[in-house]
N, C-alpha and C positions, 0 to 999 in steps of 0.2 A: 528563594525563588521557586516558583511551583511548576511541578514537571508538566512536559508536552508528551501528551499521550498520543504515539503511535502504533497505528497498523500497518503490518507487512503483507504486500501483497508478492508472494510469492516464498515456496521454504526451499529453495535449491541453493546454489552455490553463494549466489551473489548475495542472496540473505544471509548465509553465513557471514561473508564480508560484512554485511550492513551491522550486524548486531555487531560484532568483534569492533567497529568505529564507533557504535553507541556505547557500549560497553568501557571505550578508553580515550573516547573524545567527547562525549556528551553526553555531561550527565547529568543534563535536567530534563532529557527524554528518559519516557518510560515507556516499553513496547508492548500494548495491554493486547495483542490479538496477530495469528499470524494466518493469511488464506493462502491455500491451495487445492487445486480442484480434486487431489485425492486426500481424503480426511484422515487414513491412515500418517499417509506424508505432513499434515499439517499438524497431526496429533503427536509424533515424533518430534518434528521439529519444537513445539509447543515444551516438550516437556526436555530434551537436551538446554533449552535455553531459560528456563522459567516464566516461560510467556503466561499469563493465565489464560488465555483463550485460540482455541484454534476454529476455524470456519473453512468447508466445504463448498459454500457457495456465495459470492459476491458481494451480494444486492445487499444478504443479511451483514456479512462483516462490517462494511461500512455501514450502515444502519443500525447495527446496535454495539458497536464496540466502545461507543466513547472516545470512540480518535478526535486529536485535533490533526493531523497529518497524516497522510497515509504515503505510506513510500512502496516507490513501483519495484519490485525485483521480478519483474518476467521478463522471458522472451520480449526483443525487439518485436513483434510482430503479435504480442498480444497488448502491448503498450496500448494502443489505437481505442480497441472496447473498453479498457481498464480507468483511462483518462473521462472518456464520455462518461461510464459510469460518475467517477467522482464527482466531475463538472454538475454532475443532475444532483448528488448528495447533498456537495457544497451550497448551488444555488437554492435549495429546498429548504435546507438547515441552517445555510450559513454560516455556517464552524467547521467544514474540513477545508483542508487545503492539499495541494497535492506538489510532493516531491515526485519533478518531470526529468526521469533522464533522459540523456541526448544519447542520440537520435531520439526524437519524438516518438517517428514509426517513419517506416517507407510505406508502410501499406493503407496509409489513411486514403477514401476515395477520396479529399477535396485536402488543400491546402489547409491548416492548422486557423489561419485569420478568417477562414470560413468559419470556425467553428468556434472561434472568439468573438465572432460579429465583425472583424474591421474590414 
């Protein structure tokens, strides 16, 4: 079965969770790239977990990582940009997809099916 290349967006706590369940529940994911907006931070994390790739800034992660999934670990309240982003990657490229935790956001300005069209 051929692995699902993911990226993480975010290297704090709840990325740790994330990889520790890829790591012992799924393992046809493989996690080729991790973002945080301090590079320091994503270069640590990158290299405690054998990521190969760590990214400082957004646009590029998802743009050249080679994700087919990108999984959210930020903050509830940075969820909102993170999602948009993808949404614009996906529809461009047509190969990522995005793991959405719940809560979506509270701080979106419009309701989510604004922003899905319905």
């Amino acid at each position: 079965m051929p692995k699902t290349n993911v990226l993480l967006l975010g290297a704090g706590f709840i990325a740790d969770i994330h990889m520790e369940c890829y790591h012992r529940f799924v393992p046809q994911a493989k996690v080729v790239g991790v973002f945080a907006r301090n590079d320091q931070k994503a270069q640590a994390f990158a290299k405690r977990h054998g990521i190969p790739e760590s990214y400082d800034d957004l646009h590029q992660a998802i743009a050249t990582s080679g994700c087919d999934v990108v999984d959210i670990c930020l903050p509830n309240f940075l969820h909102h940009q993170a999602v948009l982003e993808i949404m614009c990657a996906a529809y461009a490229s047509a190969r990522s997809g995005a793991r959405i935790p719940l809560p979506f956001t509270p701080h979106a300005p419009k309701p989510i099916d604004h922003w899905l069209g319905y």
